[in-house]
C-alpha positions as CSV (number, residue, x, y, z in Angstrom):
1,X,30.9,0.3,3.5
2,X,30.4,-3.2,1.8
3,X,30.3,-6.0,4.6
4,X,31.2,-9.1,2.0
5,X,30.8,-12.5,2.7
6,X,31.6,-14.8,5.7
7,X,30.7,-18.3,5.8
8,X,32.1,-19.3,9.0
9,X,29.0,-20.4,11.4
10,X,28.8,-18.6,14.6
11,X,26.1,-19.8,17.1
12,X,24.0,-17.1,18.0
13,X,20.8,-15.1,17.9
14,X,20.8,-11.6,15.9
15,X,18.6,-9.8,17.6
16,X,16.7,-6.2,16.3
17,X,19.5,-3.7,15.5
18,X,20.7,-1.5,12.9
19,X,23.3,-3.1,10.9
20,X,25.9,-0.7,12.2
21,X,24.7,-1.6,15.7
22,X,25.4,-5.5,15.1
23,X,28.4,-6.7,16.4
24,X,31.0,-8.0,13.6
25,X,29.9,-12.1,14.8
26,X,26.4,-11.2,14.2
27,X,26.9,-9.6,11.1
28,X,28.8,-12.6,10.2
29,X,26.0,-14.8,11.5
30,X,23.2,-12.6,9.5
31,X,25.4,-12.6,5.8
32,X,25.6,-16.7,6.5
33,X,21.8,-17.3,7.6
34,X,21.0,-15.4,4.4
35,X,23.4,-16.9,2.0
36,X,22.1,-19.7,2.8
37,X,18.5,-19.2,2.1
38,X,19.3,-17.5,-1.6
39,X,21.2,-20.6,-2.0
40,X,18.2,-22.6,-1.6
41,X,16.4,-20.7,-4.1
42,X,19.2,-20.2,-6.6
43,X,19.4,-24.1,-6.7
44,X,16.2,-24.6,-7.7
45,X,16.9,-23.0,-11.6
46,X,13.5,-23.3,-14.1
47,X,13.6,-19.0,-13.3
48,X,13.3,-18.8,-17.3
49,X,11.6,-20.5,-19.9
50,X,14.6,-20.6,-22.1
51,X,16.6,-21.2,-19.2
52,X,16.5,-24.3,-16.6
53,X,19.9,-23.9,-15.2
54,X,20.6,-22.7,-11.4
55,X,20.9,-19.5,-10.3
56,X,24.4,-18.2,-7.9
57,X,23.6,-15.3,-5.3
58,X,26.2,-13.7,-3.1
59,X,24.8,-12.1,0.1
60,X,26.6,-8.8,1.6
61,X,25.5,-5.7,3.8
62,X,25.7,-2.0,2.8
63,X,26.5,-1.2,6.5
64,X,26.6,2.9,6.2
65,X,23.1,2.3,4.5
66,X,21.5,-0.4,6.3
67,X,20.4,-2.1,3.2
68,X,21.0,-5.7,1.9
69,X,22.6,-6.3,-1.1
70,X,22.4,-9.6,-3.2
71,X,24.6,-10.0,-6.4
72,X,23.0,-12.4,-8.8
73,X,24.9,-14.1,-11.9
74,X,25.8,-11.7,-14.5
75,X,24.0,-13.9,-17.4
76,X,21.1,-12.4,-15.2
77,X,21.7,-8.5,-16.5
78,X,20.5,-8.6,-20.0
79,X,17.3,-10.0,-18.2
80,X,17.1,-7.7,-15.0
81,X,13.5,-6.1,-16.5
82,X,11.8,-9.3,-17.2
83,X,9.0,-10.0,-15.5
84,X,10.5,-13.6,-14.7
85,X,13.3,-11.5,-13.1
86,X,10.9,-9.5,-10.7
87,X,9.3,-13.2,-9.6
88,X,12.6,-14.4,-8.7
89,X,13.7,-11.6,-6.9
90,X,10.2,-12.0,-5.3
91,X,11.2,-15.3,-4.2
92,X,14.2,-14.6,-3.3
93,X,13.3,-11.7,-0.7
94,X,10.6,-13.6,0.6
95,X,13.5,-16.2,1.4
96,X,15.1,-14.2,3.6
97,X,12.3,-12.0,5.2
98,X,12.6,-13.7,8.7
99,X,16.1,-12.4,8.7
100,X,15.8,-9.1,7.3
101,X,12.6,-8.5,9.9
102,X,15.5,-8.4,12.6
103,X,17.4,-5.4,10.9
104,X,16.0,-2.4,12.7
105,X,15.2,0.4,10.5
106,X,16.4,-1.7,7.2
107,X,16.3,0.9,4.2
108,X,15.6,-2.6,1.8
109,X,17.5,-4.9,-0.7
110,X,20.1,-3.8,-3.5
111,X,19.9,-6.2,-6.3
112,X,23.1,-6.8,-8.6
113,X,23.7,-8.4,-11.4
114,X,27.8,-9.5,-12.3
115,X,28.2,-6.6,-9.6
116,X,26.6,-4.2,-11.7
117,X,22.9,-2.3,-11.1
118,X,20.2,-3.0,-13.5
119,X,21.0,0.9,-14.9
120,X,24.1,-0.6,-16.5
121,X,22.3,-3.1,-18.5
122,X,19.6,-0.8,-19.2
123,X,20.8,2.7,-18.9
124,X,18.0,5.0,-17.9
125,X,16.5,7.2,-20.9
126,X,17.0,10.9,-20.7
127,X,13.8,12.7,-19.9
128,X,11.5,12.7,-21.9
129,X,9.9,16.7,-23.0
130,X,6.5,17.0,-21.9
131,X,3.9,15.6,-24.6
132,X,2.4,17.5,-27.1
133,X,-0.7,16.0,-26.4
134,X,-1.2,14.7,-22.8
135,X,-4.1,13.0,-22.2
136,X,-4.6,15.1,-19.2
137,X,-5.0,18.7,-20.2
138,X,-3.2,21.7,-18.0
139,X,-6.6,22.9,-17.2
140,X,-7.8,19.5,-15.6
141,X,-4.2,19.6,-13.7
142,X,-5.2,23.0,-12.3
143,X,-8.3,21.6,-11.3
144,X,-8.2,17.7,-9.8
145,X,-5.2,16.0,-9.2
146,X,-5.1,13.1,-11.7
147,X,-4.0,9.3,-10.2
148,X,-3.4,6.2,-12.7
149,X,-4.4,2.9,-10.8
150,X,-3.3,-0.3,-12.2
151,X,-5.2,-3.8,-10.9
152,X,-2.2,-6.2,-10.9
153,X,-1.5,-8.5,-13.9
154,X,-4.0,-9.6,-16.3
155,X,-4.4,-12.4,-19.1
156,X,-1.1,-12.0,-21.6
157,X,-0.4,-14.5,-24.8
158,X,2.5,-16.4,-23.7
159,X,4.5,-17.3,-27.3
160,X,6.1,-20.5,-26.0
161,X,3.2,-22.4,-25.0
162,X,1.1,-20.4,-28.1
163,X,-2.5,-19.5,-25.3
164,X,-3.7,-16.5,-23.3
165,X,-2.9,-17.1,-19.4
166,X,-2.8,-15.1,-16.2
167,X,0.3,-14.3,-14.9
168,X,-0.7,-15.9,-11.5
169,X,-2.2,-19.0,-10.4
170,X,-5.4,-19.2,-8.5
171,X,-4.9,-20.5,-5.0
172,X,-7.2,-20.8,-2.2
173,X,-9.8,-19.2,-4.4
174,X,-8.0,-16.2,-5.2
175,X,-6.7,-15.5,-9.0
176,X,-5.1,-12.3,-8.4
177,X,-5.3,-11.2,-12.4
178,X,-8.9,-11.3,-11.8
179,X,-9.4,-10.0,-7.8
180,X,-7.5,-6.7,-8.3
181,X,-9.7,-4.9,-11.0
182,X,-12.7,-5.4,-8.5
183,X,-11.1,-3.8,-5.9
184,X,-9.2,-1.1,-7.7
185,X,-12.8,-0.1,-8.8
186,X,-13.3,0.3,-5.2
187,X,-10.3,2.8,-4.9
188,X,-11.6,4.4,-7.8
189,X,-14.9,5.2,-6.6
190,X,-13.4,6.3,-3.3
191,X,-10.9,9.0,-4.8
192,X,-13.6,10.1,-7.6
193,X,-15.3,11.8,-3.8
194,X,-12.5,13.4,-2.8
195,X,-12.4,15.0,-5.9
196,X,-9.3,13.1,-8.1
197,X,-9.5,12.3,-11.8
198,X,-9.1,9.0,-12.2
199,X,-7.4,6.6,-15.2
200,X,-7.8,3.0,-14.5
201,X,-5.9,0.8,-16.9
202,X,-8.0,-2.0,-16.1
203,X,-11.6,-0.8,-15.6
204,X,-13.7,-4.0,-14.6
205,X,-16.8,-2.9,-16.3
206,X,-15.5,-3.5,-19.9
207,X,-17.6,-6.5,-20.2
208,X,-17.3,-6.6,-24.1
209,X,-15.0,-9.4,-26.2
210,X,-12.0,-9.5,-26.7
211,X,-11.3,-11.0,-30.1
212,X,-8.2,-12.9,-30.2
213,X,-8.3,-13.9,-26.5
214,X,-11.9,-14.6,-26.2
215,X,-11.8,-13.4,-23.2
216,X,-13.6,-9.9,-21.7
217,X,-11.9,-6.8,-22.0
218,X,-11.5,-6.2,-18.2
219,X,-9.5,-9.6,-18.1
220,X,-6.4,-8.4,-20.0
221,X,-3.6,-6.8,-19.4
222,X,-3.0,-3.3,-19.7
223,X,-0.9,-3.3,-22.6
224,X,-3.4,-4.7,-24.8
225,X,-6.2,-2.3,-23.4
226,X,-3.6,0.8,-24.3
227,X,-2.8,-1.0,-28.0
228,X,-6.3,-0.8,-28.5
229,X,-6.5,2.8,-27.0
230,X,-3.9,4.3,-28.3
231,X,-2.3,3.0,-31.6
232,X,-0.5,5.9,-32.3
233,X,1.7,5.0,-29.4
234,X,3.3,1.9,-29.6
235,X,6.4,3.0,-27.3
236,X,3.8,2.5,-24.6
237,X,2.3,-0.9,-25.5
238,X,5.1,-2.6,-27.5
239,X,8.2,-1.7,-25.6
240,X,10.1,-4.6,-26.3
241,X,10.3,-4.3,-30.0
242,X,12.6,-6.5,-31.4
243,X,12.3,-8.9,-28.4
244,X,12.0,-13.1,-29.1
245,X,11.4,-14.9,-25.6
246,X,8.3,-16.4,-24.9
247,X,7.3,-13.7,-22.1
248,X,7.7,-10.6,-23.9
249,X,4.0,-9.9,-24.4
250,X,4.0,-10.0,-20.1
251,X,7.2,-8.0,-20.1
252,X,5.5,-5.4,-21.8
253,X,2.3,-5.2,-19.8
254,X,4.5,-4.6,-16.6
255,X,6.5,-2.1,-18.4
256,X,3.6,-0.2,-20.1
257,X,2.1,1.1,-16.9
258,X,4.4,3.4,-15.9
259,X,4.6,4.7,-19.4
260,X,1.3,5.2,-19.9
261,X,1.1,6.8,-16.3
262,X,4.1,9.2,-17.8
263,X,2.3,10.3,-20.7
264,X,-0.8,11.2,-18.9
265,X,1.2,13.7,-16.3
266,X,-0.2,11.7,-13.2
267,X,0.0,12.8,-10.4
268,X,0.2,9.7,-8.4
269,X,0.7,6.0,-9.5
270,X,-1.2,3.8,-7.4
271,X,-1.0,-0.3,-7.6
272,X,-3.5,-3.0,-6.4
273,X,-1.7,-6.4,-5.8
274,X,-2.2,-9.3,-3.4
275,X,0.6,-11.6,-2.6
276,X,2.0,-14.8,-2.5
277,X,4.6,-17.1,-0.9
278,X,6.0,-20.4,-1.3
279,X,4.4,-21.3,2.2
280,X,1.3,-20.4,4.4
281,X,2.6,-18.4,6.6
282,X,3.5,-15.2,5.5
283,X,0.2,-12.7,5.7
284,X,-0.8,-9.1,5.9
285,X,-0.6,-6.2,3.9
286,X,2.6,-4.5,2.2
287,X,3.5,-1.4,0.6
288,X,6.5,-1.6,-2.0
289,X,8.1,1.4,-3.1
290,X,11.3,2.7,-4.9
291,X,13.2,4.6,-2.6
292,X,12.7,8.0,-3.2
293,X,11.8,10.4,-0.3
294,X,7.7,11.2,-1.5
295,X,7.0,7.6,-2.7
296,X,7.9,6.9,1.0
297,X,6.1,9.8,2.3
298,X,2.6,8.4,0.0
299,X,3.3,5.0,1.3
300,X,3.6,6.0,4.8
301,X,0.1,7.3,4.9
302,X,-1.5,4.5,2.8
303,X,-0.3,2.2,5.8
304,X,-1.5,4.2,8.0
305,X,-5.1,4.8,6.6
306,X,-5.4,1.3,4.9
307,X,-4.5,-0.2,9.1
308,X,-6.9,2.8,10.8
309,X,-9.9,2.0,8.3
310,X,-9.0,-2.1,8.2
311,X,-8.9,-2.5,12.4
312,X,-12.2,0.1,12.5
313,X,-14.3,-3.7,12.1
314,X,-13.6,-6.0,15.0
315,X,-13.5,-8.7,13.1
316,X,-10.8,-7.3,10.8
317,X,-8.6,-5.9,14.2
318,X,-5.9,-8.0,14.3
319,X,-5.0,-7.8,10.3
320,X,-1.3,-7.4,9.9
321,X,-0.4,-4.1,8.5
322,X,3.0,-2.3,8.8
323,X,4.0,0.9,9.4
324,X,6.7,1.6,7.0
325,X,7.2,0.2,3.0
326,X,9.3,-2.4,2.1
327,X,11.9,-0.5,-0.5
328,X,12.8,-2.9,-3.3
329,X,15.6,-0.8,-6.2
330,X,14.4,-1.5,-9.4
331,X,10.6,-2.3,-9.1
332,X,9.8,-1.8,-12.7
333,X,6.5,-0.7,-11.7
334,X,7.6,1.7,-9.4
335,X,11.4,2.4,-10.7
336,X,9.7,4.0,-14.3
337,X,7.5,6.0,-13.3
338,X,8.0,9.8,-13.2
339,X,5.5,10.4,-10.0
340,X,5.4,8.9,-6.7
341,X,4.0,5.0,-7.2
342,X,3.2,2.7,-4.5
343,X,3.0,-1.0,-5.0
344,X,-0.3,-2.2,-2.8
345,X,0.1,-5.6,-1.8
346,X,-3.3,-5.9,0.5
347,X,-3.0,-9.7,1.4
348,X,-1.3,-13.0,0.6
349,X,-3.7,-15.3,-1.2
350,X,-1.5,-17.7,-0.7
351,X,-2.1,-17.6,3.2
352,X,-5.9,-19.2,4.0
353,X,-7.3,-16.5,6.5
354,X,-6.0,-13.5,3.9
355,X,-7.9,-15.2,0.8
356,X,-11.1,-15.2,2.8
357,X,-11.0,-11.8,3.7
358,X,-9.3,-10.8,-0.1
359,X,-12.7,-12.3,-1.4
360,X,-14.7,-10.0,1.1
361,X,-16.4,-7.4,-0.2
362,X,-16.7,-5.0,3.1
363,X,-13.1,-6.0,3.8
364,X,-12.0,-4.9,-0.4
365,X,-14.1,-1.6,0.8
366,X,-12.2,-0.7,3.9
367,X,-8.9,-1.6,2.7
368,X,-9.4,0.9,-0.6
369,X,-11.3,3.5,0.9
370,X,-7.5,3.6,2.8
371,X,-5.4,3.6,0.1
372,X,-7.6,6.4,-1.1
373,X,-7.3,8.4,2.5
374,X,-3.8,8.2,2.1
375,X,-3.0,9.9,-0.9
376,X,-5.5,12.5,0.4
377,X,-3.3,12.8,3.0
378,X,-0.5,13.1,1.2
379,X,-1.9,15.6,-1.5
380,X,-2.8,17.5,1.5
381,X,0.6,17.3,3.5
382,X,-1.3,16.2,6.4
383,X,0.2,13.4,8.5
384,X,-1.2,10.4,9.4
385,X,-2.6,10.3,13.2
386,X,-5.2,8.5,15.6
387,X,-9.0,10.0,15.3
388,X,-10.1,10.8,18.7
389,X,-11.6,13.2,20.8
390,X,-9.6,15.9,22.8
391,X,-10.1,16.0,26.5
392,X,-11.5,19.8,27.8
393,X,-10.4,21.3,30.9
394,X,-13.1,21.1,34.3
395,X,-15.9,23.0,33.6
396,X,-18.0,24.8,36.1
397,X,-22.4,25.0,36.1
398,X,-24.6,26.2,38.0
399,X,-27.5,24.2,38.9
400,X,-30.9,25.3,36.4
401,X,-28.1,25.9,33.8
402,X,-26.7,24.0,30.8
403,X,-22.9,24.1,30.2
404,X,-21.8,24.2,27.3
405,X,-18.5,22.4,26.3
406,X,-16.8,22.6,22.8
407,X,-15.5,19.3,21.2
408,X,-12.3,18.7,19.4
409,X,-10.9,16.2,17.2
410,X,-7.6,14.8,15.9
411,X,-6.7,13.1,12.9
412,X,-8.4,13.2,9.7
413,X,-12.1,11.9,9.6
414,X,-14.1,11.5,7.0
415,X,-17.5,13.7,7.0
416,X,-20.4,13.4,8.3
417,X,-19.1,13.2,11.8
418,X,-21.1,11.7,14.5
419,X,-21.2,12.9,17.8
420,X,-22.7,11.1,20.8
421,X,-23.0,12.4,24.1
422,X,-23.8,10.5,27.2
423,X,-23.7,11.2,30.9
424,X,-22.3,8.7,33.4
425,X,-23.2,9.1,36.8
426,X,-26.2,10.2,36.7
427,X,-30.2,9.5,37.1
428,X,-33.4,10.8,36.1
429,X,-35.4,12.7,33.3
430,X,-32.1,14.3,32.6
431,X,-29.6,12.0,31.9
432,X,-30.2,11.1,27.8
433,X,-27.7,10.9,25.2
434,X,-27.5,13.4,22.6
435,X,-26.3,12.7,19.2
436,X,-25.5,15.4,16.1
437,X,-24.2,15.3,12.8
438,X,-21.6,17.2,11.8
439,X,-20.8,17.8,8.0
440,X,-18.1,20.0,7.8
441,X,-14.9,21.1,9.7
442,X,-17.1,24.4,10.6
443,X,-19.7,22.2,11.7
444,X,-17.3,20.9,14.8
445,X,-16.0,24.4,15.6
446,X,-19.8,25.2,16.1
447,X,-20.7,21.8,17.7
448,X,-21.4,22.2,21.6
449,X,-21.9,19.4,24.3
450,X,-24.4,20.5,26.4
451,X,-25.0,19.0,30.2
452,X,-27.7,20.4,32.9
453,X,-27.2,21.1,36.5
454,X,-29.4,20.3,38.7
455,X,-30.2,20.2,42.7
456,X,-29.4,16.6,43.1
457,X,-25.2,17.1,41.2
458,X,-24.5,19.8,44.0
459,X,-22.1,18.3,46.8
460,X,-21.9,14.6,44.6
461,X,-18.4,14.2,43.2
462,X,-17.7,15.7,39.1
463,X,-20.9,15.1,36.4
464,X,-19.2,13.0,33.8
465,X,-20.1,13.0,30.0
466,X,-18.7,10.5,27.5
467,X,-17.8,12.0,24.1
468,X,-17.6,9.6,21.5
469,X,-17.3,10.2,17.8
470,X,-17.6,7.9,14.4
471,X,-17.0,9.1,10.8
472,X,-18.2,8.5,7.5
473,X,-15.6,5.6,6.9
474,X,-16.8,3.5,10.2
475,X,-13.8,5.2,12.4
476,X,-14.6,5.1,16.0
477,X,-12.7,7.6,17.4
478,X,-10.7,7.3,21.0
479,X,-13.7,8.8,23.2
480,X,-12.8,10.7,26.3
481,X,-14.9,12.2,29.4
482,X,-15.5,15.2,29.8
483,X,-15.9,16.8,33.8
484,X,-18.4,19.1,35.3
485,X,-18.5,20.7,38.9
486,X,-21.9,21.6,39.6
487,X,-22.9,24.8,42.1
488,X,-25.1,26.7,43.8
């Protein structure tokens, strides 16, 4: 059901519940808090270049749902897939975030435009028949999963103001057009191990000019790399055709990444972003996602691995990440493409202590080599879980005798494995630690701690050896002890 609007003021706190939970006062309370927010944005206008007049919003719940909807003027319809359109929604979800955070289990916001979804003011296109000539041939398919990675924005030629500009502004240091091709390198490097084919549409090695702009190659956006690559093809790179407003060179750039993803039969769509707020305050990473059950189940584990690999450095530990994507219907990014696509928003640059660590390199690194674990994970079917060492039952030696105690792990580590073994309470020529590297799943299965018996354990309480392990990636794994009564 449709819970419309209320204005009437109740005096009370909404605390974490399901919207079906929520009594009908704080229901009421939520639809007024929020109206009021979108209000504050709406009132603002300037949303379009051609267009400074304000914009009306009308807050309402989809209660059976759990999802927020927010119907916006129809004069915004013939607009909804403008990139202008996706900043203002932007805005006006950021708006409201401190309210929607208290939904328990929210499923995201439904945008509408004169009541209507954006499919009724641009009907969906029937699907397409598999290309003639994919870029990615079956045999490759058969072979290496193929991923499309797209570094957010890029310079576009904006035909109101007649110059090449980014379509974001650097603050605190951080120019997001030119930050994400550095760091979907990174991702690219780290899924070209595990084996993936990878198309970048925004490789930032393509150091050569670009003539009109002036600029380098690896500073555009992808629809001009794609007009250069494939001309044959303008459906990708010049969907707008026909189109007048001054953005539509930016529209297209959005649009053509999911198309160009189609064409090549990727597997998985994967986008670098960082993010931004009117204020400070907002930080951390985010996945975005159209709601669809495997672009859930992708972005799941790209939370997962992105927070297991971040916190793995102290000094990174405390880095907001959350479990679960925020769904946003309509996404253009996300909504066109044919494969599951996950929106990567890995900081706010507009939030001081995220634009330091955006500009770190060994942060970038951990951060990608997570997005990359997770759609290993998810090509895999595996699930997401802690790495740590499983504790072993009591073991029994006897003294002049090593015991010999297999080692198990959870979760999914990156190889080599490193294994250290140390005993606690005890002194003497045979108390080192032992270390071994383990390169392969079989490796671990084979992999034995080993501890001694002596005279001097017999009639002392348990020998006790600490396991500890660390992968490839930097994972420390949850160590546990291991227990040996020693005898005669």
């Amino acid at each position: 059901m449709i819970f419309a609007l209320v204005t009437a003021c109740v005096s009370m706190d909404v605390g974490a519940a399901t919207l079906a939970e929520m009594s009908p006062e704080e229901r009421t309370l939520l639809v007024s808090q929020m109206n009021a927010s979108v209000k504050a944005v709406g009132d603002k206008g300037f949303f379009y270049y051609e267009d400074p007049l304000p914009v009306t919003a009308l807050v309402s719940l989809d209660i059976d749902n759990n999802v927020v909807v927010i119907d916006l003027d129809e004069r915004i319809g013939p607009r909804a897939e403008r990139s202008e359109t996706e900043d203002f929604l932007d805005t006006i979800r950021f708006s409201i975030l401190e309210h929607y955070d208290r939904i328990e289990g929210m499923m995201g916001i439904r945008f509408l435009f004169g009541g209507k979804p954006s499919t009724h003011w641009f009907p969906e296109p029937a699907q397409d028949e598999p290309d003639d000539d994919p870029l990615v041939q079956p045999t490759q398919r058969a072979t290496a999963p193929v991923v499309a990675i797209s570094p957010g924005h890029g310079l576009y030629y904006h035909h109101g103001f007649k110059d090449w500009r980014p379509h974001r502004e650097t603050v605190n240091g951080v120019l997001e057009d030119d930050i994400t091709p550095v760091m979907a390198g990174q991702l690219a490097s780290a899924l070209q191990r595990d084996g993936v084919t990878v198309h970048n549409l925004r490789p930032e090695g393509n150091v050569l000019s670009h003539r009109p702009s002036g600029q380098p190659w690896w500073r555009l956006g992808a629809r001009y790399q794609l007009e250069e690559k494939l001309p044959d093809h303008p459906e990708i790179w010049h969907a707008f055709q026909g189109a007048d407003h001054a953005l539509r060179e930016r529209d297209e750039d959005l649009r053509s990444r999911p198309l160009y993803a189609n064409f090549l039969g990727a597997d998985a769509f994967l986008h670098v972003h960082t993010n931004a707020h009117d204020t400070s305050r907002p930080r951390g990473a985010q996945a975005v996602i159209q709601e669809r059950a495997p672009d859930r189940k992708l972005a799941v584990n790209i939370l997962c691995s992105m927070r297991e690999l971040i916190h793995s450095k102290d000094e990174f530990s405390t880095y907001p990440i959350p479990s679960k994507p925020m769904p946003l219907v309509g996404r253009g990014e996300n909504k066109h493409a044919k494969m599951p696509s996950v929106i990567v928003e890995v900081g706010f640059h507009t939030n001081p202590e995220d634009a330091l660590l955006l500009r770190n390199s060994e942060f970038q690194g951990l951060a990608m080599r997570g997005v990359a674990k997770g759609y290993r994970l998810f090509r895999e079917g595996k699930p997401c879980e802690d790495f740590s060492v499983k504790p072993v039952l009591q073991a029994f030696g006897r003294v002049g005798y090593d015991v010999h105690l297999p080692v198990e792990l959870t979760g999914n580590p990156a190889f080599p494995i490193h294994v250290t073994s140390r005993a606690l309470n005890c002194s003497g020529r045979y108390c080192h630690s032992r270390s071994a590297s383990l390169f392969s799943q079989a490796d671990v299965e084979k992999h034995r701690v080993q501890y001694l018996c002596t005279r001097d354990d017999v009639g002392k309480p348990l020998a006790e050896i600490s396991v500890e392990a660390r992968d490839a990636d930097g994972v420390v794994a949850k160590p546990t002890v291991y227990k040996v009564a020693c005898g005669r």
